[in-house]
PyMOL Python script that loads the backbone (N, CA, C, O; Angstrom):
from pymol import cmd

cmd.read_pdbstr("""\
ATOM      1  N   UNK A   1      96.501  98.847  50.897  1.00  0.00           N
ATOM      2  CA  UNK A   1      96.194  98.066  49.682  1.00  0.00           C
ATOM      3  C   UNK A   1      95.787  96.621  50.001  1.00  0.00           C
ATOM      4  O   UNK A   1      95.181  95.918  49.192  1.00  0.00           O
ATOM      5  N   UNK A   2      96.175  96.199  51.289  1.00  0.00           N
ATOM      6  CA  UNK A   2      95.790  94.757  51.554  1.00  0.00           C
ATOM      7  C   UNK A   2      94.647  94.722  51.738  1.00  0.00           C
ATOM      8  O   UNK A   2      94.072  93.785  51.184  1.00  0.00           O
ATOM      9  N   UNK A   3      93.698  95.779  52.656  1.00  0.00           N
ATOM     10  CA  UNK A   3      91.925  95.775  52.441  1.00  0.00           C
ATOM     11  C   UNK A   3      91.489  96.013  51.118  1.00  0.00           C
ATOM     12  O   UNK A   3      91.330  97.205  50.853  1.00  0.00           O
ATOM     13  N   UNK A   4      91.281  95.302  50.326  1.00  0.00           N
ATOM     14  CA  UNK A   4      90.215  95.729  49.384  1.00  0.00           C
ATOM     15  C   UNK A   4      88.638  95.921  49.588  1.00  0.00           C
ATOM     16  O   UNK A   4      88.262  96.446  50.636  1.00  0.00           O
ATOM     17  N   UNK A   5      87.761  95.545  48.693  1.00  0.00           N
ATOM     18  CA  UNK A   5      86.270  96.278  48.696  1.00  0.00           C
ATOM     19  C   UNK A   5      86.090  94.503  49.713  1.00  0.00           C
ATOM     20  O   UNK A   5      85.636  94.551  50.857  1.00  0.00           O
ATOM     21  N   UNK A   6      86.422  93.391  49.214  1.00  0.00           N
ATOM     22  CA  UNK A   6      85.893  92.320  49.476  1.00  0.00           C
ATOM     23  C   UNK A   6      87.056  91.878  51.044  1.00  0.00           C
ATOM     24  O   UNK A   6      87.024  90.754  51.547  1.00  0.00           O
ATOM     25  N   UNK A   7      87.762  92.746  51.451  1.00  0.00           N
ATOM     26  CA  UNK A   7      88.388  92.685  53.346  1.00  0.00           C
ATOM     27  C   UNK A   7      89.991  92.547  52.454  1.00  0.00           C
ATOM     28  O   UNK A   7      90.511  93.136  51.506  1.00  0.00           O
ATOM     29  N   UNK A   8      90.379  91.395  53.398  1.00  0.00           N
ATOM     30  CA  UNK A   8      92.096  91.924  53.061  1.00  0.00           C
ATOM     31  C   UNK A   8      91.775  90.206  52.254  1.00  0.00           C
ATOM     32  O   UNK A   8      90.860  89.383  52.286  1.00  0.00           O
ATOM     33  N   UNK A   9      93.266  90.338  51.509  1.00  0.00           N
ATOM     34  CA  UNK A   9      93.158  89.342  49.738  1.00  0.00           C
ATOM     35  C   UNK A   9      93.167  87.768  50.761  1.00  0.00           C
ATOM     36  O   UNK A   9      92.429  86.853  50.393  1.00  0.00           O
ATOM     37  N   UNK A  10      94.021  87.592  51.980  1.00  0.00           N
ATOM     38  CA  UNK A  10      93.997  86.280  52.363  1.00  0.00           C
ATOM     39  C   UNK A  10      93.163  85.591  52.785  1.00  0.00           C
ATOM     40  O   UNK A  10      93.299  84.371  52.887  1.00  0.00           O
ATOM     41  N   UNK A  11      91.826  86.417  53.216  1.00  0.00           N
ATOM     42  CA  UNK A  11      90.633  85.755  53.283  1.00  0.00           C
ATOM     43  C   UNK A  11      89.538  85.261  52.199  1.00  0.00           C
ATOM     44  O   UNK A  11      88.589  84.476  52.202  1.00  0.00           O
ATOM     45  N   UNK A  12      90.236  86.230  51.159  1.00  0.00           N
ATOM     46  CA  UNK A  12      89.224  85.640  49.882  1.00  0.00           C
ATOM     47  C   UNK A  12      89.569  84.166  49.170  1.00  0.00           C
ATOM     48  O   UNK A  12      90.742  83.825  49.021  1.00  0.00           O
ATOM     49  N   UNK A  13      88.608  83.433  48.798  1.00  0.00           N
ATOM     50  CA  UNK A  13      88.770  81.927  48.381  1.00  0.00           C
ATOM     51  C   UNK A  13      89.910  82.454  47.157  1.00  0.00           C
ATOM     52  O   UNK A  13      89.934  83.588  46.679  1.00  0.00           O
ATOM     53  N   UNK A  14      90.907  81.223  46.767  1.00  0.00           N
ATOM     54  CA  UNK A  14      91.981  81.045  46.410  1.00  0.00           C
ATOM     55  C   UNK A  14      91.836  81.530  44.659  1.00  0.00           C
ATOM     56  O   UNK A  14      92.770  81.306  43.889  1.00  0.00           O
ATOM     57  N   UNK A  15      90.808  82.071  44.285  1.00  0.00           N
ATOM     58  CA  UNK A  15      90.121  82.172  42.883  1.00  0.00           C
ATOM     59  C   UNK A  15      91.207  83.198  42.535  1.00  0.00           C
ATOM     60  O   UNK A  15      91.748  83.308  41.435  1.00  0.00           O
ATOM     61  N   UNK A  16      91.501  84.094  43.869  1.00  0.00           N
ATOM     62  CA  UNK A  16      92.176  85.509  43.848  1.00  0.00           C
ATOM     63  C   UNK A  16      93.461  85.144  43.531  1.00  0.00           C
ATOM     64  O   UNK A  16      94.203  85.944  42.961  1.00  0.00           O
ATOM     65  N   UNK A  17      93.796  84.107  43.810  1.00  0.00           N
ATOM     66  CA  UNK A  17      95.743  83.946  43.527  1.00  0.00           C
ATOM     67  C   UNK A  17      95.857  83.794  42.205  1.00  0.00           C
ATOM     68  O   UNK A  17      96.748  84.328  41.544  1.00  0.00           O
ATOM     69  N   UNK A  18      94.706  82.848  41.608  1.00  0.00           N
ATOM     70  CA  UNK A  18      94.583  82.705  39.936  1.00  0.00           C
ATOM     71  C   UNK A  18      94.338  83.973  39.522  1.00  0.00           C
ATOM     72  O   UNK A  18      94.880  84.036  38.419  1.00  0.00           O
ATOM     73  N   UNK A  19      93.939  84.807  39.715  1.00  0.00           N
ATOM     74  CA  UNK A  19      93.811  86.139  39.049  1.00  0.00           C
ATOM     75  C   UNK A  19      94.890  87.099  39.463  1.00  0.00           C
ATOM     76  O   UNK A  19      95.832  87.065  38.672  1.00  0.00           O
ATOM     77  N   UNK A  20      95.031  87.852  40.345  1.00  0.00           N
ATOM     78  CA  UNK A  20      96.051  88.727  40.553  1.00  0.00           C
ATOM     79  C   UNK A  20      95.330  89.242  42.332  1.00  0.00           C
ATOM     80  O   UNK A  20      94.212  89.381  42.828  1.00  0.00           O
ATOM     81  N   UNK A  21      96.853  89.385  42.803  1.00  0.00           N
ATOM     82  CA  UNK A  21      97.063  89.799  44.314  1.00  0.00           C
ATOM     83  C   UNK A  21      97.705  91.180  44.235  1.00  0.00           C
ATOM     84  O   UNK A  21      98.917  91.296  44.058  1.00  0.00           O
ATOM     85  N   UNK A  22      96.798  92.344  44.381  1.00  0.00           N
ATOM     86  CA  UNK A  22      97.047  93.261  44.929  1.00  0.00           C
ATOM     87  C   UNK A  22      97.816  93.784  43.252  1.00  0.00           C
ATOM     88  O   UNK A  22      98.565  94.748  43.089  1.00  0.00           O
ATOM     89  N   UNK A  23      97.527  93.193  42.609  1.00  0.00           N
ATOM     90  CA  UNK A  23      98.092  93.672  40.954  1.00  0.00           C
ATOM     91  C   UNK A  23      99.061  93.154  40.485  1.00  0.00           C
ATOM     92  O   UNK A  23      99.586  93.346  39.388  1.00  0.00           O
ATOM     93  N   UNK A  24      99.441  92.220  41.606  1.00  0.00           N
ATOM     94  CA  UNK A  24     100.649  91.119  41.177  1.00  0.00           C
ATOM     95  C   UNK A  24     100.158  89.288  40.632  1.00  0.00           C
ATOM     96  O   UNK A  24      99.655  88.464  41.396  1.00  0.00           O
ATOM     97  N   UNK A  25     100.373  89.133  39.667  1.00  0.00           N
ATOM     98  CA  UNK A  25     100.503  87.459  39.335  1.00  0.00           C
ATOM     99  C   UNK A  25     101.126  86.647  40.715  1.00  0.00           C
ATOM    100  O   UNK A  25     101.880  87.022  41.613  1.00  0.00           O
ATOM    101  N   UNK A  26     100.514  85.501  40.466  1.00  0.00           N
ATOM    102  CA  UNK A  26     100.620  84.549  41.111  1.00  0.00           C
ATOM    103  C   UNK A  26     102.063  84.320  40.702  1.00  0.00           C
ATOM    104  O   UNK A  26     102.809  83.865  41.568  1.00  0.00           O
ATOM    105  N   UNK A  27     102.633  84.614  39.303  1.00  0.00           N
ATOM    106  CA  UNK A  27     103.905  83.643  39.112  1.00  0.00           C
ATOM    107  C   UNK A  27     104.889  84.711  40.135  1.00  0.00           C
ATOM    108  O   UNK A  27     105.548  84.325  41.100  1.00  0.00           O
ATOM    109  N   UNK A  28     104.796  85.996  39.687  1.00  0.00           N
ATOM    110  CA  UNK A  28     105.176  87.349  39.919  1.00  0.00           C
ATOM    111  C   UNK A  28     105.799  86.684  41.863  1.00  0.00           C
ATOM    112  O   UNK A  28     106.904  86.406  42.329  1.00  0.00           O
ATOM    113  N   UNK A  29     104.397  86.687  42.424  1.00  0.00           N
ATOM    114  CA  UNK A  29     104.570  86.743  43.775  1.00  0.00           C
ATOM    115  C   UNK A  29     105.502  85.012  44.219  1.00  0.00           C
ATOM    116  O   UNK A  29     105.911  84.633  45.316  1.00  0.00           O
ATOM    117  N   UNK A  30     105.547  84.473  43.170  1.00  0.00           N
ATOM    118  CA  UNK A  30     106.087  83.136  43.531  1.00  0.00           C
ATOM    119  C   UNK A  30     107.951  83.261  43.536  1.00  0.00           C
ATOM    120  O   UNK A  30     108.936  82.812  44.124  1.00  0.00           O
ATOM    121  N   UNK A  31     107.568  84.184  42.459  1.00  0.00           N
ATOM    122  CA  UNK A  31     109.190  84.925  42.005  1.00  0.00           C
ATOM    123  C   UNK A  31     109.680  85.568  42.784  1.00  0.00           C
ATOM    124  O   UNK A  31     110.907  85.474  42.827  1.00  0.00           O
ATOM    125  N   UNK A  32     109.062  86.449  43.696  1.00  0.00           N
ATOM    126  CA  UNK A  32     109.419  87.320  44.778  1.00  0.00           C
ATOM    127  C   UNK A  32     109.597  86.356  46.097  1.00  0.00           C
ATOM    128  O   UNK A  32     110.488  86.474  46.939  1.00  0.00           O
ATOM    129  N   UNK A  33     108.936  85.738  46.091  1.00  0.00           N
ATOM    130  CA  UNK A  33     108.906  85.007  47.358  1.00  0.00           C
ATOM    131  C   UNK A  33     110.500  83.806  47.565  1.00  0.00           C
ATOM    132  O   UNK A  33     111.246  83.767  48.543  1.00  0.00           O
ATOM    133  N   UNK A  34     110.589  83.013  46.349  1.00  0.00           N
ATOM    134  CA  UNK A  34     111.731  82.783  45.969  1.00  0.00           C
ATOM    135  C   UNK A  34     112.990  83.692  46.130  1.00  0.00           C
ATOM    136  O   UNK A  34     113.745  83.425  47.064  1.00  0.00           O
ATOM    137  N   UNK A  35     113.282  84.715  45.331  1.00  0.00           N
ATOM    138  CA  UNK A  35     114.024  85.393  45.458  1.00  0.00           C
ATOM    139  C   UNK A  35     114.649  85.804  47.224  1.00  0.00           C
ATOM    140  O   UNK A  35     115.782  85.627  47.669  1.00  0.00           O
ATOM    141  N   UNK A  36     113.462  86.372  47.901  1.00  0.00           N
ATOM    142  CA  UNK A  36     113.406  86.553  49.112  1.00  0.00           C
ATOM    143  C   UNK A  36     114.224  85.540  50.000  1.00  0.00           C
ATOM    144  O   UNK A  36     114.920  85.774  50.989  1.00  0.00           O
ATOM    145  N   UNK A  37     113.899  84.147  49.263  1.00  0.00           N
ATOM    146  CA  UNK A  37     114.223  82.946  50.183  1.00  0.00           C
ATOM    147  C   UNK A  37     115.615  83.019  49.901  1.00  0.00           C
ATOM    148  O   UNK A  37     116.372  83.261  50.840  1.00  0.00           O
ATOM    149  N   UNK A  38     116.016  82.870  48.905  1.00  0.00           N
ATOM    150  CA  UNK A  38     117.271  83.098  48.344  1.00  0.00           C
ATOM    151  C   UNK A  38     118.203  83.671  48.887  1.00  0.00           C
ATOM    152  O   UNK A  38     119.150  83.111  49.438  1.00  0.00           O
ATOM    153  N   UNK A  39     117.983  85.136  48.759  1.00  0.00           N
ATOM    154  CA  UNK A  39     118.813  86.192  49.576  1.00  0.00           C
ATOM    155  C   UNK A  39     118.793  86.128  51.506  1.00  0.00           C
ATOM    156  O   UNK A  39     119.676  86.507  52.276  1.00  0.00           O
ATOM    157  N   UNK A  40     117.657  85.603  51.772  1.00  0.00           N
ATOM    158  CA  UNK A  40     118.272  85.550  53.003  1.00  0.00           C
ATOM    159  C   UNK A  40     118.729  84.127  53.802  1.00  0.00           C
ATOM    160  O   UNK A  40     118.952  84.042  55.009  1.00  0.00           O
ATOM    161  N   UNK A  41     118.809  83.034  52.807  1.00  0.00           N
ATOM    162  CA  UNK A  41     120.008  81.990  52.986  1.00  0.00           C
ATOM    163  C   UNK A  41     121.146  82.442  52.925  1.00  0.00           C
ATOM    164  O   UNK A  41     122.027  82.208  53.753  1.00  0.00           O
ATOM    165  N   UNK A  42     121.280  83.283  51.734  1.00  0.00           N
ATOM    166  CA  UNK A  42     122.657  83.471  51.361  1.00  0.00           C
ATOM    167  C   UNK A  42     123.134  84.685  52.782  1.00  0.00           C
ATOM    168  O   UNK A  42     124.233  84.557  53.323  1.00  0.00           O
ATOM    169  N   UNK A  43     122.212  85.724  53.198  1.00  0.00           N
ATOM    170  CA  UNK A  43     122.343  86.401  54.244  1.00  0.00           C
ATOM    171  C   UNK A  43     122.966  85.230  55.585  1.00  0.00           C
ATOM    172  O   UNK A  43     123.924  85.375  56.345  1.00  0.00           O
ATOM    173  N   UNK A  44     122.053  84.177  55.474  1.00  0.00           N
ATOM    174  CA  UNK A  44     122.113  83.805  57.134  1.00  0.00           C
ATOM    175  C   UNK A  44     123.640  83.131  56.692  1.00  0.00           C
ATOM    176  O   UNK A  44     124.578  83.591  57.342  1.00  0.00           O
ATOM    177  N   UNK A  45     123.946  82.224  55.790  1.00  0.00           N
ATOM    178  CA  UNK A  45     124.610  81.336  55.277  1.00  0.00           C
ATOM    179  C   UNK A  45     126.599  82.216  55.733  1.00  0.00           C
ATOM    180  O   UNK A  45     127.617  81.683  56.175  1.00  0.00           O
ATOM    181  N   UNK A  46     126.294  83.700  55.319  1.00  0.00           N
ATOM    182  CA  UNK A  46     127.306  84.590  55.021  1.00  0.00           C
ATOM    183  C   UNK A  46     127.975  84.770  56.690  1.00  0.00           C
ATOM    184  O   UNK A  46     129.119  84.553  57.090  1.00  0.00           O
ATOM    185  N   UNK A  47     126.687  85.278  57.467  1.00  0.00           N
ATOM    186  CA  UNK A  47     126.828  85.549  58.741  1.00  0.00           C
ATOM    187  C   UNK A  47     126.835  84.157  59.832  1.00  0.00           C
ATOM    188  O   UNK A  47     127.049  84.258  61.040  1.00  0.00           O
ATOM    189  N   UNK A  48     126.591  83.046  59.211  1.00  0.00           N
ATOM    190  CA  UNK A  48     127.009  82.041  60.078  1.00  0.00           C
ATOM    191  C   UNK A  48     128.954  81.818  59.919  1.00  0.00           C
ATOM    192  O   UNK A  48     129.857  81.549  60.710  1.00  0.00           O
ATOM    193  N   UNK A  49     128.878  82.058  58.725  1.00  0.00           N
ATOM    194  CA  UNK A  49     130.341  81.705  58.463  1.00  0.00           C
ATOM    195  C   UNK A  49     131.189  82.847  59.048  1.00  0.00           C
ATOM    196  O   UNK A  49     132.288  82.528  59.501  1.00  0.00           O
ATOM    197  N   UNK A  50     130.769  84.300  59.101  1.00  0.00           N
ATOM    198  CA  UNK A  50     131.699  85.144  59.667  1.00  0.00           C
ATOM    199  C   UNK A  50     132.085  85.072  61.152  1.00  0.00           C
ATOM    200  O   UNK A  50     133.147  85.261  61.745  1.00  0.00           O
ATOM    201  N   UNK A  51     130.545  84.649  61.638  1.00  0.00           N
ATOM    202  CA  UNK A  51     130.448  84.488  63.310  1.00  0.00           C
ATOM    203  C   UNK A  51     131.365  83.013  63.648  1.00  0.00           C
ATOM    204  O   UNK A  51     131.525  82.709  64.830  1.00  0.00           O
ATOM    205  N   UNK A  52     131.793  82.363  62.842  1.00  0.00           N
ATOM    206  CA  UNK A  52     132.713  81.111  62.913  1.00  0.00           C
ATOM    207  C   UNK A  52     134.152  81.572  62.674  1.00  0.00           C
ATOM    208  O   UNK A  52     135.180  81.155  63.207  1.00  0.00           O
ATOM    209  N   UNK A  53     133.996  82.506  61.768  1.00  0.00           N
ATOM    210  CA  UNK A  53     135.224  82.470  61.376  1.00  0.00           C
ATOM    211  C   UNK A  53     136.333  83.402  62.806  1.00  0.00           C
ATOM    212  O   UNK A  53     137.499  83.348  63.197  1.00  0.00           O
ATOM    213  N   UNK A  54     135.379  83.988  63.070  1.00  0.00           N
ATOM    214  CA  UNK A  54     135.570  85.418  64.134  1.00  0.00           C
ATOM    215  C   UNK A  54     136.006  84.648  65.298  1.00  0.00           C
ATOM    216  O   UNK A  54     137.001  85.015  65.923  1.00  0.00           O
ATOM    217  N   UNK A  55     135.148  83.307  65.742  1.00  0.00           N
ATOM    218  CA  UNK A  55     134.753  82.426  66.692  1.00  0.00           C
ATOM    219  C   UNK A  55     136.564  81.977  66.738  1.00  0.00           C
ATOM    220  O   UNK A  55     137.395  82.212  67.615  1.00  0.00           O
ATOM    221  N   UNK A  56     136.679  81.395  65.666  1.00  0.00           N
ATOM    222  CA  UNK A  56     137.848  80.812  65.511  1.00  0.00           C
ATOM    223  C   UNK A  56     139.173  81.196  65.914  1.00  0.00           C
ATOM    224  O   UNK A  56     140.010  80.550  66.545  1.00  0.00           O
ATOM    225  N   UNK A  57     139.242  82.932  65.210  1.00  0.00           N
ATOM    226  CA  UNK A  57     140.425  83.393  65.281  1.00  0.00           C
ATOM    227  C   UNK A  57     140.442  83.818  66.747  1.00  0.00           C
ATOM    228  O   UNK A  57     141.512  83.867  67.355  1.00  0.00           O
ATOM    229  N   UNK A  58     139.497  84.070  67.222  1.00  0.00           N
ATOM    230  CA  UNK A  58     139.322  84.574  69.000  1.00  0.00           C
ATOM    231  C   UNK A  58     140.146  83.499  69.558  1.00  0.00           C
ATOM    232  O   UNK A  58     141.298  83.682  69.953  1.00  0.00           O
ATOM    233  N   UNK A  59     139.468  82.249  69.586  1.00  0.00           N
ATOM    234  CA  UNK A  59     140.018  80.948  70.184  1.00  0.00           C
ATOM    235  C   UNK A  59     141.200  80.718  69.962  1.00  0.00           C
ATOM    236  O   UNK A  59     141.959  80.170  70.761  1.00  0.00           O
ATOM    237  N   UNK A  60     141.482  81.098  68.883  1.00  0.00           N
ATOM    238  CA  UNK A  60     143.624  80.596  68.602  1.00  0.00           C
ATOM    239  C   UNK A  60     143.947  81.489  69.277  1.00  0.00           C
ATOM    240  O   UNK A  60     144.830  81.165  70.071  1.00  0.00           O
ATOM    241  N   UNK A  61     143.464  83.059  69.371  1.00  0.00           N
ATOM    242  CA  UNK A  61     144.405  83.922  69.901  1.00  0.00           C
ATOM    243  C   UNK A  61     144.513  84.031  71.175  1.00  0.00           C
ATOM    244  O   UNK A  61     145.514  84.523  71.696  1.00  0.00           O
ATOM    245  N   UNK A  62     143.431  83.558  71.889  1.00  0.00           N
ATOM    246  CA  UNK A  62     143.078  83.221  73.065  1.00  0.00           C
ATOM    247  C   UNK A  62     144.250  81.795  73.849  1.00  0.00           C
ATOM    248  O   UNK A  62     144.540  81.811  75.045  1.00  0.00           O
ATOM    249  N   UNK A  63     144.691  80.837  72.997  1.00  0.00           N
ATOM    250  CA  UNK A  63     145.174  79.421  73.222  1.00  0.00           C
ATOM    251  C   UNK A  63     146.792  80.198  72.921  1.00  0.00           C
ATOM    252  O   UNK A  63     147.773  80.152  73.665  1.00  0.00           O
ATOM    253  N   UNK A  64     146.655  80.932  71.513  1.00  0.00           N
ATOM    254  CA  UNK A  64     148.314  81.330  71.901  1.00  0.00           C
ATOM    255  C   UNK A  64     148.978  81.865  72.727  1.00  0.00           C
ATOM    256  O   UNK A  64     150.139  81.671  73.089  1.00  0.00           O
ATOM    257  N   UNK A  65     147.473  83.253  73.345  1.00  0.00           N
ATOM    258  CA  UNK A  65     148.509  83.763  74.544  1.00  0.00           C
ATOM    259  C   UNK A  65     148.093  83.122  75.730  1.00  0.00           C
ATOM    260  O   UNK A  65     148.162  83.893  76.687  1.00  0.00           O
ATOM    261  N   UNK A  66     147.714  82.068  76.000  1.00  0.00           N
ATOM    262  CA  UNK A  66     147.938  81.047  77.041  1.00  0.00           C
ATOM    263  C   UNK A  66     148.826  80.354  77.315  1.00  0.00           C
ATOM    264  O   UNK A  66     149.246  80.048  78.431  1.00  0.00           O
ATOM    265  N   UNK A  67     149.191  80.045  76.275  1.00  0.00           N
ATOM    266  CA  UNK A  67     150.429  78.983  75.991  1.00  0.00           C
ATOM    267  C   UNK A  67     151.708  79.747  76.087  1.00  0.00           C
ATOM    268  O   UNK A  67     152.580  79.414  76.890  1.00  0.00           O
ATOM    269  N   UNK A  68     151.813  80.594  75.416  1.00  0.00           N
ATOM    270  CA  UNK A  68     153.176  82.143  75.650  1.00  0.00           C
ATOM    271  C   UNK A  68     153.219  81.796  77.253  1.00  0.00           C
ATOM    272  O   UNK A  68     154.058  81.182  77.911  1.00  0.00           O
ATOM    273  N   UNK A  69     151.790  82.529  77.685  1.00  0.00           N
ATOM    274  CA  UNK A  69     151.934  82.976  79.566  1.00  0.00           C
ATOM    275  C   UNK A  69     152.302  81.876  79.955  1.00  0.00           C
ATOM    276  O   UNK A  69     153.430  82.051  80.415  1.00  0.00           O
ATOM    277  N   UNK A  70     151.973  80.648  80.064  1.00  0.00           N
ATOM    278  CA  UNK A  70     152.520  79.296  80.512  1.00  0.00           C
ATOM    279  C   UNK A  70     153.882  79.130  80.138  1.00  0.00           C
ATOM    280  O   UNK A  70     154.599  78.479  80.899  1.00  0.00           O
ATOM    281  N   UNK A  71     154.390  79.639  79.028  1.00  0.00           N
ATOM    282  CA  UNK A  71     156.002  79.298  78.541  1.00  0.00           C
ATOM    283  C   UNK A  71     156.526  79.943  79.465  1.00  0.00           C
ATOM    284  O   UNK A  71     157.304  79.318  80.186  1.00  0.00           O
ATOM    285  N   UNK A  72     156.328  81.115  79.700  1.00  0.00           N
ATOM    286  CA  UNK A  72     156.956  82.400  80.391  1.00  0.00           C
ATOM    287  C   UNK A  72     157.091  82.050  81.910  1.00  0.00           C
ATOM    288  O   UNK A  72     158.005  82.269  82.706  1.00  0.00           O
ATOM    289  N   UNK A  73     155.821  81.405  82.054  1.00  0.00           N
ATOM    290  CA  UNK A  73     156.311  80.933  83.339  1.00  0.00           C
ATOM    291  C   UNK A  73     157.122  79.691  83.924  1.00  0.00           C
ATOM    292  O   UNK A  73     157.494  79.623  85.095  1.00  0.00           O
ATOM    293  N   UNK A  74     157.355  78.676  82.910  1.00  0.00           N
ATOM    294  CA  UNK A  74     158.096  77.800  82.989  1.00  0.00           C
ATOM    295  C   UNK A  74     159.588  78.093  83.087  1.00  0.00           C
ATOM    296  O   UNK A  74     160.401  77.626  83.884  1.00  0.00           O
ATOM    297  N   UNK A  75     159.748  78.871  82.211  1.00  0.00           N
ATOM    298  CA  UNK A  75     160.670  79.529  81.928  1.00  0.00           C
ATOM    299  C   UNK A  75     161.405  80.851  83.076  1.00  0.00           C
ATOM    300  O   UNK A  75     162.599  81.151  83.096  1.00  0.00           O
ATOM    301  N   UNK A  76     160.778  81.207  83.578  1.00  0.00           N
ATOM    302  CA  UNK A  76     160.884  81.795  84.857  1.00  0.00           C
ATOM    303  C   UNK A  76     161.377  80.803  86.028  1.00  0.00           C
ATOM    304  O   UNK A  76     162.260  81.246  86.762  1.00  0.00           O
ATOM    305  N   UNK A  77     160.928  79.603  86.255  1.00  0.00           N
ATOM    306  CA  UNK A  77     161.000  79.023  87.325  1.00  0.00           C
ATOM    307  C   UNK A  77     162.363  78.475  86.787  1.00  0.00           C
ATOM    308  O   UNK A  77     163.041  77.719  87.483  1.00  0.00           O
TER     309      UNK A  77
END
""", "prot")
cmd.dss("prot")
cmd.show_as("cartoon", "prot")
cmd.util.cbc("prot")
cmd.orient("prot")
C-alpha cells in the first residue's frame, strides 16, 4: 500500500499529507504517532524502573551477605 500509482506517499510533495496518506488523515496519523510516543515512554519509563529496582535489591543482597560472611569471620577468630 505504500507504492501507489504516483511511487511510495513520502516522495510525493507534501499536498498528500493535506489530503490523506494511504486513507488516513493527517490528524488521524498525528494521533497515531502520538499515541505510539506515548506508550513507548511509558514502556521504556516502566522497564528503566524495574531494571533499577532489580539493580537495587541485587546490591543489598549482595552487601548483606558480605557483611554476614565478614561477621562470621570475625566472630570465628
Amino acid at each position: 500500500p505504500l507504492h501507489g500509482a504516483e511511487g511510495p506517499w513520502i516522495n510525493r510533495p507534501f499536498l498528500g499529507w493535506e489530503a490523506t496518506v494511504n486513507g488516513m488523515s493527517r490528524d488521524q496519523i498525528m494521533q497515531l504517532v502520538e499515541t505510539v510516543n506515548v506508550f513507548l515512554r511509558i514502556t521504556c519509563a516502566t522497564y528503566l524502573a524495574c531494571t533499577l529496582h532489580v539493580g537495587m535489591m541485587a546490591a543489598i543482597d549482595v552487601s548483606r551477605r558480605f557483611f554476614e560472611f565478614r561477621r562470621r569471620k570475625v566472630n570465628q577468630t
